[in-house]
TORKOL-4160 file (C-alpha; in steps of 0.2 Angstrom, whole numbers, padded with zeros to 4 digits, m for minus):
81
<pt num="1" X="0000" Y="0000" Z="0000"/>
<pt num="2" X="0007" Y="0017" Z="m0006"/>
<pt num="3" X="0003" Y="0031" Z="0006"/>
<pt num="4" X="0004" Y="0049" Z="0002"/>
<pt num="5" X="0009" Y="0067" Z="0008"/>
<pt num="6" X="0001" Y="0082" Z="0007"/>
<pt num="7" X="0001" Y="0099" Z="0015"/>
<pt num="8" X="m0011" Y="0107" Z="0022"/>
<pt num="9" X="m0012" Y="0126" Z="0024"/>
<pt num="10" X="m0026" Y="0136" Z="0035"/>
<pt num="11" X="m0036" Y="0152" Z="0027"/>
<pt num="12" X="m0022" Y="0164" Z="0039"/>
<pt num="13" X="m0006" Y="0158" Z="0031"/>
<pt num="14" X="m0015" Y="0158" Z="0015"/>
<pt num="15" X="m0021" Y="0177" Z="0016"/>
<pt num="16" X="m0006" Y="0181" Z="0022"/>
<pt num="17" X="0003" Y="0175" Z="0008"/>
<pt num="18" X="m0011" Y="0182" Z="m0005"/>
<pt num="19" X="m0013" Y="0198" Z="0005"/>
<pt num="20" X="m0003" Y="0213" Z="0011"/>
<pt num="21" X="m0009" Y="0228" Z="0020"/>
<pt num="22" X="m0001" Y="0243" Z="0031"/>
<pt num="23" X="m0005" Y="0261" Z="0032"/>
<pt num="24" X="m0006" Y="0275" Z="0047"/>
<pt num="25" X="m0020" Y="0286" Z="0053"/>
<pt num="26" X="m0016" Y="0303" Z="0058"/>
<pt num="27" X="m0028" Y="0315" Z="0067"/>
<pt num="28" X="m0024" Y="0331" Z="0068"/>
<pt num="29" X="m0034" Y="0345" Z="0081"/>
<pt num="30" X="m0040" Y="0358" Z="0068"/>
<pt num="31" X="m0049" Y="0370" Z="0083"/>
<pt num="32" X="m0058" Y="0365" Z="0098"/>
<pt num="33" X="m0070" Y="0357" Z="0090"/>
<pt num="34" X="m0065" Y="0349" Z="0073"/>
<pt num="35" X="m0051" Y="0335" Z="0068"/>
<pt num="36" X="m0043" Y="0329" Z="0052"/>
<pt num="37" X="m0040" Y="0313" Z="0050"/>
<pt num="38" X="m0028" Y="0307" Z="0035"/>
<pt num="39" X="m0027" Y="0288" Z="0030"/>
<pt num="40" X="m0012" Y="0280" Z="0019"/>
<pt num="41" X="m0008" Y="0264" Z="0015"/>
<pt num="42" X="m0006" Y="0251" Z="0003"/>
<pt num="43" X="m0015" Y="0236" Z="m0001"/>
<pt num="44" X="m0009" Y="0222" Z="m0012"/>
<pt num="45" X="m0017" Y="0205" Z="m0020"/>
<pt num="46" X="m0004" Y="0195" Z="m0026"/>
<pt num="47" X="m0018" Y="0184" Z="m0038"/>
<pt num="48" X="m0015" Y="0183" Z="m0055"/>
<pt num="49" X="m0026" Y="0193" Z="m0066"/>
<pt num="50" X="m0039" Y="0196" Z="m0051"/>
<pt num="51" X="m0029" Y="0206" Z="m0038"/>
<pt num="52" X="m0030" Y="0223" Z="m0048"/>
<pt num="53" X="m0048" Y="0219" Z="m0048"/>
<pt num="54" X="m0047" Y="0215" Z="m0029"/>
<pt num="55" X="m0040" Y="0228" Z="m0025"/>
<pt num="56" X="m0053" Y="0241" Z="m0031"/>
<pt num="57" X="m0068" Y="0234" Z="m0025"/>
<pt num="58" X="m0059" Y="0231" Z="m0004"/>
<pt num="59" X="m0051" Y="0250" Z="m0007"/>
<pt num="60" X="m0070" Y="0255" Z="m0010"/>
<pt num="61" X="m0078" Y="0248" Z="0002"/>
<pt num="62" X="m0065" Y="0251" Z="0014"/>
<pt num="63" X="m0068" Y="0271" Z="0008"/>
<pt num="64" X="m0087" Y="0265" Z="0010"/>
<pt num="65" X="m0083" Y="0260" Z="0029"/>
<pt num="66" X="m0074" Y="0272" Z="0035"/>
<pt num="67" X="m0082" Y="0290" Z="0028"/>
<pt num="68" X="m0095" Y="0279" Z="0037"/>
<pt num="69" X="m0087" Y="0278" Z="0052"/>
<pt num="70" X="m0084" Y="0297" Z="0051"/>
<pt num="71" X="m0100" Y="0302" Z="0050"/>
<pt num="72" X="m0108" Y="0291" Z="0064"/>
<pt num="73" X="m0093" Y="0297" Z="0074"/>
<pt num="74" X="m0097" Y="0315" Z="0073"/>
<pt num="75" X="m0113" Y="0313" Z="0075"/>
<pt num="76" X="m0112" Y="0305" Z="0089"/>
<pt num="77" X="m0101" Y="0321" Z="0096"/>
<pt num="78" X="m0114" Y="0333" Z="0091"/>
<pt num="79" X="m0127" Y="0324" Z="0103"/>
<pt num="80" X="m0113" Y="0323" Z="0116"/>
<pt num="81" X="m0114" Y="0341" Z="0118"/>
C-alpha cells in the first residue's frame, strides 16, 4: 500500500501570503471642536489577473466604511454636547 503526503495550509497563512496591508491614521486637532483625520496605505493582492480587480472593490468599500465611520462618529459628538 502506497501512502501519500500532502500539505495542508489554514485560510491565515493563506491570506497572508495572498494579502498585504499597512497604512497609518493621523488625526490632527483643527480648533476645539473639529479634527482631520488622513489615512495612507497600501494594499496588495498577489492573484493573477484578479488582484487589480481585488484591489478596487476592498479600497472602495474600505472608503465606504470608513467615511461611514466618520460620519456616525461626529454625529455622535454633536449629541454629546
Amino acid at each position: 500500500m502506497k501512502v501519500g503526503r500532502s500539505c495542508l495550509y489554514s485560510w491565515q497563512d493563506i491570506e497572508a501570503h495572498l494579502l498585504e496591508n499597512h497604512g497609518t491614521m493621523e488625526l490632527i486637532a483643527e480648533g476645539p471642536r473639529r479634527t482631520q483625520r488622513i489615512i495612507q496605505g497600501e494594499l496588495r493582492v498577489r492573484v493573477m489577473l484578479l488582484g487589480a480587480i481585488a484591489e478596487r472593490i476592498i479600497y472602495k468599500r474600505a472608503h465606504e466604511l470608513l467615511d461611514e465611520e466618520a460620519r456616525v462618529l461626529s454625529q455622535y459628538l454633536r449629541e454629546q454636547g
